[in-house]
C-alpha positions as CSV (number, residue, x, y, z in Angstrom):
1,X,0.0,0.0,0.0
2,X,1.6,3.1,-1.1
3,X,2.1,5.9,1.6
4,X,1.7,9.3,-0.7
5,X,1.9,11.2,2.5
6,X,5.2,10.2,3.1
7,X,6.9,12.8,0.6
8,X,6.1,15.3,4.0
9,X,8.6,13.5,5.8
10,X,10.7,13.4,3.0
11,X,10.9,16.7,2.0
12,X,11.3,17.3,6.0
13,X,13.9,15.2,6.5
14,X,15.5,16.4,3.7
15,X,15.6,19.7,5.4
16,X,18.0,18.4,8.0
17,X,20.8,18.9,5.5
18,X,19.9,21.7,4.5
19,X,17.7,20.6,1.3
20,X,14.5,22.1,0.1
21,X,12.1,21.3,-2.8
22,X,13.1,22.1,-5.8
23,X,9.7,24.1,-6.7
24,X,7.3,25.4,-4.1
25,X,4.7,22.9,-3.3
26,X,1.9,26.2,-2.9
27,X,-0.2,25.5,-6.3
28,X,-0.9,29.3,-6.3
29,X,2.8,30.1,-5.6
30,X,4.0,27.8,-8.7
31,X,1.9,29.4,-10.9
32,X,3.1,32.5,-10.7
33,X,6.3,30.9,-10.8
34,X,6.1,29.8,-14.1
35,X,4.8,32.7,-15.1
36,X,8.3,34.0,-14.1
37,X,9.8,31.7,-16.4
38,X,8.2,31.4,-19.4
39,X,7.4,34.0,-21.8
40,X,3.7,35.1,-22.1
41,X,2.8,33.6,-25.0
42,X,3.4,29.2,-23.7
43,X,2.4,30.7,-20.4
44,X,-1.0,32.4,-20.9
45,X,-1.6,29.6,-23.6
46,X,-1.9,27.0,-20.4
47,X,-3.1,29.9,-18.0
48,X,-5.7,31.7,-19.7
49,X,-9.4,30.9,-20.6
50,X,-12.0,32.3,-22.7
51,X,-13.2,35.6,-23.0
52,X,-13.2,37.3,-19.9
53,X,-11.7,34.4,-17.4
54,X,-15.4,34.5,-15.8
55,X,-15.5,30.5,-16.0
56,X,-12.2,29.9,-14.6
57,X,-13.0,32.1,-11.8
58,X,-16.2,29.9,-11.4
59,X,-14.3,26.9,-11.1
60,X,-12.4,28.0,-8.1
61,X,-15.5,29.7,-6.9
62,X,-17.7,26.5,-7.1
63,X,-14.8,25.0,-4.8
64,X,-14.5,27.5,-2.4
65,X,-18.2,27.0,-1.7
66,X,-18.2,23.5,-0.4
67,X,-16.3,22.9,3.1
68,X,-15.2,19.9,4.6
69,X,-16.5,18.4,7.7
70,X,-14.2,16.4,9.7
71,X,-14.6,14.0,11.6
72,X,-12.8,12.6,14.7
73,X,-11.6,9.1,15.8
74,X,-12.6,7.3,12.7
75,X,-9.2,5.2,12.9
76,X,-7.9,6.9,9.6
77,X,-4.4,6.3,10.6
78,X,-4.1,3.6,7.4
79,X,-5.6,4.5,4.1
80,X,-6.1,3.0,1.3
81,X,-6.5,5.3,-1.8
82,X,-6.4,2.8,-5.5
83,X,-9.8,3.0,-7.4
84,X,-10.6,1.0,-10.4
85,X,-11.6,3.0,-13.6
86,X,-12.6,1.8,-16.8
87,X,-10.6,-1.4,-16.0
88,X,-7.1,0.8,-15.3
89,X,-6.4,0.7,-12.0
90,X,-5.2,3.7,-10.3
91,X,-3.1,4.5,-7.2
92,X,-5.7,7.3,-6.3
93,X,-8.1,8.6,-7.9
94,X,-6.0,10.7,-9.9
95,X,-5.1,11.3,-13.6
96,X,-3.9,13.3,-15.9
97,X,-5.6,15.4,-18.3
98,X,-5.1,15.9,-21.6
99,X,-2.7,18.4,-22.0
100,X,-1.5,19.5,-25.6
101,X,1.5,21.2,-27.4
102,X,3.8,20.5,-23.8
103,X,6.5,20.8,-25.4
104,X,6.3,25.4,-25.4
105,X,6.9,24.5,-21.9
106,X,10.2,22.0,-21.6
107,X,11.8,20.4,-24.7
108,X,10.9,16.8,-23.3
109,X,7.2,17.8,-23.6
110,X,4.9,15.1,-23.3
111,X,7.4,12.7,-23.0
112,X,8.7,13.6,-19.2
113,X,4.8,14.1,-18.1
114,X,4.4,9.8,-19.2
115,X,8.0,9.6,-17.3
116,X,6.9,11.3,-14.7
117,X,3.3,9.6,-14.2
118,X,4.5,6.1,-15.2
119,X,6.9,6.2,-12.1
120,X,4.2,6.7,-9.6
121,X,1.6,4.7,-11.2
122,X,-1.0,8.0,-12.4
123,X,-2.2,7.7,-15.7
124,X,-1.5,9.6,-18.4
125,X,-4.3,10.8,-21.2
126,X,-2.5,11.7,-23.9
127,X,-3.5,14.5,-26.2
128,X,-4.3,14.3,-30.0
129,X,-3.0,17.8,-29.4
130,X,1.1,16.1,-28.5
131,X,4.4,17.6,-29.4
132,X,5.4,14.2,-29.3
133,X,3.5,11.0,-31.6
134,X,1.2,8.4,-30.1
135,X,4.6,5.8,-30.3
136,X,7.5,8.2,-28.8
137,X,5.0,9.0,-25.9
138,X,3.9,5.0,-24.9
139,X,7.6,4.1,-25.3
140,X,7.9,7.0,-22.8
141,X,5.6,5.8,-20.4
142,X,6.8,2.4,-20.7
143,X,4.4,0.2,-18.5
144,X,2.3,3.0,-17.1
145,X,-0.9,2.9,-17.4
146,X,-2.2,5.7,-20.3
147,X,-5.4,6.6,-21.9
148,X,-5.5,8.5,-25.4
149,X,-7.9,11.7,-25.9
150,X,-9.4,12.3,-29.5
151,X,-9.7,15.5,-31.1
152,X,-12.2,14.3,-33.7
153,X,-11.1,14.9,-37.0
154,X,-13.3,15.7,-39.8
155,X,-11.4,13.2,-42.4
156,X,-13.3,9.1,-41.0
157,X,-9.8,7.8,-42.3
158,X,-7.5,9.7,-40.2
159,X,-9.6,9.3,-37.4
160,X,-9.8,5.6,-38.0
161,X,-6.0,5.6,-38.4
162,X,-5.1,7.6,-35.0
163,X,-7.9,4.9,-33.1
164,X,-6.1,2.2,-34.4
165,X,-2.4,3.6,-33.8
166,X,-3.3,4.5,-30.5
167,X,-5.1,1.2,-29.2
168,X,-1.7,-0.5,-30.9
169,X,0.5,1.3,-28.9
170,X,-1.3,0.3,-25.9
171,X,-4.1,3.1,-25.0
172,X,-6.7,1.4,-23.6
173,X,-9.3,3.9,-22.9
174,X,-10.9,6.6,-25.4
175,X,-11.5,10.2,-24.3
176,X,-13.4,12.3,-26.7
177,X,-13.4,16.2,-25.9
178,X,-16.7,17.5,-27.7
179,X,-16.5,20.7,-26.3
180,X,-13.1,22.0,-28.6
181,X,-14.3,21.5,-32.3
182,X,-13.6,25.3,-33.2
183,X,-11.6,27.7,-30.5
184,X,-13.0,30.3,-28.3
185,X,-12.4,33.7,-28.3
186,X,-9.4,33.9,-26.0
187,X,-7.7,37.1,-25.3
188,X,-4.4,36.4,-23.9
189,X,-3.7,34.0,-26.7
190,X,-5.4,36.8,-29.0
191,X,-3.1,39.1,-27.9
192,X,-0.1,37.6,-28.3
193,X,-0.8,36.2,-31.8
194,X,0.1,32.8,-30.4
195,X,-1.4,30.0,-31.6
196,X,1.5,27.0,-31.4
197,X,-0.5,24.5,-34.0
198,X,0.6,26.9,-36.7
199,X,4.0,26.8,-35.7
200,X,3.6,23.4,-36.5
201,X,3.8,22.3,-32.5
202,X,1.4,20.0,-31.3
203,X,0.9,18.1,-34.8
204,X,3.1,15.3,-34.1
205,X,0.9,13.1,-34.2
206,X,-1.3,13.7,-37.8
207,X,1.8,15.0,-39.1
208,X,2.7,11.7,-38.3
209,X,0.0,9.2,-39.4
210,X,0.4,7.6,-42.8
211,X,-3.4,8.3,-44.0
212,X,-3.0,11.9,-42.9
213,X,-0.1,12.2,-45.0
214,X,-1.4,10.4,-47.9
215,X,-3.8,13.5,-48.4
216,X,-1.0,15.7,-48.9
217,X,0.5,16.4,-52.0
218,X,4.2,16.8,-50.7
219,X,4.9,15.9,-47.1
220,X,4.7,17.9,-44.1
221,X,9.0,18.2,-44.2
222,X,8.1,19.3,-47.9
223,X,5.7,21.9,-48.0
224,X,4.8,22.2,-44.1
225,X,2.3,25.6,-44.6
226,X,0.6,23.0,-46.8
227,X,0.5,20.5,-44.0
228,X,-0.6,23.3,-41.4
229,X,-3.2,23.9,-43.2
230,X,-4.9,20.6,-44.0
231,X,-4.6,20.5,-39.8
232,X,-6.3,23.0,-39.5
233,X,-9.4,22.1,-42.0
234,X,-9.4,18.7,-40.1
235,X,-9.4,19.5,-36.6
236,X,-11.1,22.8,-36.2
237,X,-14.3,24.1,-37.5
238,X,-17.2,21.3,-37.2
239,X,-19.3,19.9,-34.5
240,X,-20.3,16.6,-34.5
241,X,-23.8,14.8,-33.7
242,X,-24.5,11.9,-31.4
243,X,-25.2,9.7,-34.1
244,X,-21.7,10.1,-35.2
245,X,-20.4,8.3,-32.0
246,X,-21.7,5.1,-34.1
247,X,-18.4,5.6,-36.1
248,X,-16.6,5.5,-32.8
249,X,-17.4,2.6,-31.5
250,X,-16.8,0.8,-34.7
251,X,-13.4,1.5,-34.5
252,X,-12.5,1.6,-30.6
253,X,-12.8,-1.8,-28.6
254,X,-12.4,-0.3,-25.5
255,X,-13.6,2.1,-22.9
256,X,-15.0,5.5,-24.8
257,X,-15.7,8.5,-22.1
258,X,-16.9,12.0,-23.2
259,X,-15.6,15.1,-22.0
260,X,-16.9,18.0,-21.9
261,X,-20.5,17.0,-20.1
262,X,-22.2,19.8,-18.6
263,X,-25.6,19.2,-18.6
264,X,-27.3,16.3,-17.3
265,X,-29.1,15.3,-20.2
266,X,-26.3,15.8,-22.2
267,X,-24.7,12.9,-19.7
268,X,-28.0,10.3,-20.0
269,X,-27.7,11.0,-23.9
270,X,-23.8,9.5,-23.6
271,X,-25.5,6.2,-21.8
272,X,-28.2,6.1,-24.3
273,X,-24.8,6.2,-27.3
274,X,-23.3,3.4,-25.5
275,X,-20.5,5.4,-23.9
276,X,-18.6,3.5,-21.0
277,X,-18.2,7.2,-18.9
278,X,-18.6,10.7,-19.1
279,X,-15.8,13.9,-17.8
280,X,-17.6,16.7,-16.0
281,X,-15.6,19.5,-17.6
282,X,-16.0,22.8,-19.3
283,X,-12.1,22.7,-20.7
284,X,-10.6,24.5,-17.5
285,X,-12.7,27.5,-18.5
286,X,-11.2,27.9,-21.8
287,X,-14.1,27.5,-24.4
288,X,-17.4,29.0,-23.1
289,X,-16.9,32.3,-21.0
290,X,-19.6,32.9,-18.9
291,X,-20.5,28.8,-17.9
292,X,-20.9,27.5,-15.1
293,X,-18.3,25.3,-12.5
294,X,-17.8,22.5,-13.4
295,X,-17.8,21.3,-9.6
296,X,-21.3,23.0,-9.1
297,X,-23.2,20.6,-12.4
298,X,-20.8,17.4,-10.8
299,X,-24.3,16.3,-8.6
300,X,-26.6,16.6,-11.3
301,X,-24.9,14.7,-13.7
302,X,-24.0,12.0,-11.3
303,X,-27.7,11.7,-10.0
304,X,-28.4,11.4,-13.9
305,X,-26.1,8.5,-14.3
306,X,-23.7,7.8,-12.0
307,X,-24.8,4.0,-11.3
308,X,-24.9,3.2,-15.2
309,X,-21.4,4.7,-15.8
310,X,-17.9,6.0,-14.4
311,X,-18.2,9.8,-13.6
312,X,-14.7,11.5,-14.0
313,X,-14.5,15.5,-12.6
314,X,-12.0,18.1,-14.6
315,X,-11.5,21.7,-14.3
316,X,-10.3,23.3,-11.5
317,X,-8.7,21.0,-9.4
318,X,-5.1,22.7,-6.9
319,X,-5.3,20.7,-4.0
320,X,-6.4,17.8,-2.1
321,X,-9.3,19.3,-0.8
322,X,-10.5,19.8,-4.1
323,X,-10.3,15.8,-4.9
324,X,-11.9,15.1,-1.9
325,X,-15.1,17.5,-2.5
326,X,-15.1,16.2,-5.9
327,X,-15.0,12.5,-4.8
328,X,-17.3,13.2,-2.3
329,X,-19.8,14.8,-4.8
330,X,-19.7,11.8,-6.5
331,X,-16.9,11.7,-8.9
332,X,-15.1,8.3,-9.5
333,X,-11.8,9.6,-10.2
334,X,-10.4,13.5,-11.2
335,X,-8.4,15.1,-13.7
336,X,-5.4,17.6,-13.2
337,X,-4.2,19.9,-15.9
338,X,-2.2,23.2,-15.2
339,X,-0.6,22.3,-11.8
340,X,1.4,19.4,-13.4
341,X,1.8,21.5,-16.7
342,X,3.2,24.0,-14.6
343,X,5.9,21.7,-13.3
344,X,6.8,20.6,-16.7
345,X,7.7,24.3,-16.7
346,X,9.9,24.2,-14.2
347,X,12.2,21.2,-14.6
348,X,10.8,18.8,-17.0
349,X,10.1,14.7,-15.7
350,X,11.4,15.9,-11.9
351,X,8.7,19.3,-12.4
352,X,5.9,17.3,-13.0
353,X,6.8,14.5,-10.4
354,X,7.4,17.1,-7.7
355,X,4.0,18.5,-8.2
356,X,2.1,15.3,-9.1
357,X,3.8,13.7,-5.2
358,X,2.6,16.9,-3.5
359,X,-0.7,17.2,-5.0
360,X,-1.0,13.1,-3.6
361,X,0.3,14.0,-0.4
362,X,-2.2,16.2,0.3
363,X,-5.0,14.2,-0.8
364,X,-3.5,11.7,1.5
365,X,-3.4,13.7,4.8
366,X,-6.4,15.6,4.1
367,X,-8.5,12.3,3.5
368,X,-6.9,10.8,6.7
369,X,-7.0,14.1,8.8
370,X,-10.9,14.5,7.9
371,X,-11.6,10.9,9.3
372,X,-11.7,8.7,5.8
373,X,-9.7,5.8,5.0
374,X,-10.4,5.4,1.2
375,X,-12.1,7.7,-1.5
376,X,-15.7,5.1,-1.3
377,X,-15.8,6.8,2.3
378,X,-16.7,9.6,0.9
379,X,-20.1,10.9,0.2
380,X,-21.8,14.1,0.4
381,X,-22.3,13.8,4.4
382,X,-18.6,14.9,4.3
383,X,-19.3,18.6,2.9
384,X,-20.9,21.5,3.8
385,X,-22.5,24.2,1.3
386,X,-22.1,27.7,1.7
């Protein structure tokens, strides 16, 4: 039984000589931190959201009000944090989210974040959106265990292609964002004319696929503006239909979870398709200004269908507290996306295992010190609303 808590100690006892951690373990305190470091283009490309930032801020907001009630002399002393997911099992209830174009923010890219998350056991969910190809990026992670999220293309053949290139290199579940087929208006992005996928950075893997680059007339080392834009005509610009997830299934054997749910209808409509989970998410508040937090729809959508399928939580989450209101709202597992992005920032595969062992840690203690022994302990007894 793995001990996350124990990296207190460590970093304590490191202290003895003299050590400290490499990066600040204050979630707030490292992003400004990176902020430091990078230049405001890779920075406010993971840091910003749409429009006004009003859905971000609702993110945090919907966390801040829900409290914690602890309770005492529950013999927490011992926990036990793995969950089962879609057939992965996990440490605790903890992965990663689909993060693209890593690489504006260490040279390693996606390939220290599977490093990184294959040492401690968290999955990875791997982003159409990669510096790095579906191969270099589950040679990467090795053993770990990694799931592979789908930016639906427009072309059935390339999409058919990625499914089956992913599920060969050993993805085993399929994560389809619905809620990124054309970009929002986003102002700091805007503003700095930054947009990496037309800098050719996070195309690895079309740019890579053999029926991607048997549309082109010249390949993408040929006549890459060519390239960038066939991209772009693929990946940005069309909304699908539920009656397209047909084509999905068809061509993915495993688990298939939708992200993007907001709505609880929108949540019994992916049971009625056949979908094996749904991820409460509004894209970390980067696509709809104005929406609601995602923590604050997480009850509705799990009373919709929460015993037919796997509910995941995204968007929003710092600190340990935050997975433990999600869990206890009824979420199966969560998603982190900027904190671990941020360490990538800072030093690569040790960045993101810093952060990824402190984020743990304090899910650890703060699911001990507020009398629970494993995330099924949790329910919504354990919260207050404000």
């Amino acid at each position: 039984m793995t001990s996350f808590a124990a990296y207190q100690n460590e970093i304590y006892l490191q202290g003895l000589g003299g050590a400290v951690p490499p990066f600040t373990t204050d979630p707030d305190a490292l992003e400004q931190s990176a902020r430091d470091r990078l230049g405001p283009g890779p920075f406010w490309y993971v840091a910003g959201g749409a429009g006004s930032g009003a859905t971000v801020r609702a993110n945090r907001e919907a966390f801040d009000r829900v409290r914690i009630v602890p309770r005492m002399l529950t013999n927490a002393t011992e926990r036990h944090l793995g969950v089962s997911v879609l057939g992965t099992e996990l440490p605790a209830p903890v992965m990663l989210a689909p993060v693209g174009v890593q690489s504006i923010l260490h040279p390693d890219g996606e390939l220290a974040t599977a490093r990184a998350a294959a040492e401690l056991g968290v999955p990875v969910v791997l982003s159409t959106a990669s510096s790095h190809t579906l191969e270099e990026v589950a040679e990467a992670s090795g053993d770990g265990p990694r799931w592979y999220q789908l930016y639906w293309p427009n072309d059935p053949d390339v999409c058919a292609s990625l499914l089956d290139r992913a599920r060969k290199a050993g993805y085993t579940a399929l994560v389809v964002t619905l809620d990124t087929w054309t970009l929002a208006w986003r102002p700091h992005d805007l503003d700095q004319a930054y947009l990496p996928f037309l800098r050719a950075v996070g195309t690895a893997i079309p740019f890579s696929d053999p029926v991607f680059r048997a549309g082109l007339e010249k390949s993408p080392e040929e006549d890459l503006p060519m390239a960038i834009l066939r991209w772009v005509q693929l990946f940005t610009g069309t909304d699908k239909s539920w009656d397209q997830l047909a084509f999905l299934r068809e061509h993915w054997d495993g688990p298939i979870v939708l992200k993007g749910i907001q709505h609880p209808d929108d949540a019994r409509k992916a049971v009625e398709y056949g979908m094996d989970g749904v991820v409460v998410s509004n894209h970390g508040g980067r696509q709809v200004d104005g929406a609601v937090g995602s923590l604050d729809v997480l009850p509705a959508v799990v009373e919709a269908v929460g015993e037919q399928v796997d509910v995941l939580f995204d968007s929003g989450i710092r600190t340990g507290a935050d997975i433990v209101k999600a869990l206890a709202l009824g979420a199966k597992a969560v998603m982190v996306g900027r904190p671990f992005a941020y360490g990538l920032a800072h030093g690569g595969q040790v960045g993101v295992r810093h952060v990824l062992r402190s984020l743990l840690a304090d899910f650890d203690l703060t699911l001990g010190l507020s009398g629970h022994r494993s995330p099924a302990d949790l329910g919504p007894d354990a919260l207050r609303f404000s």
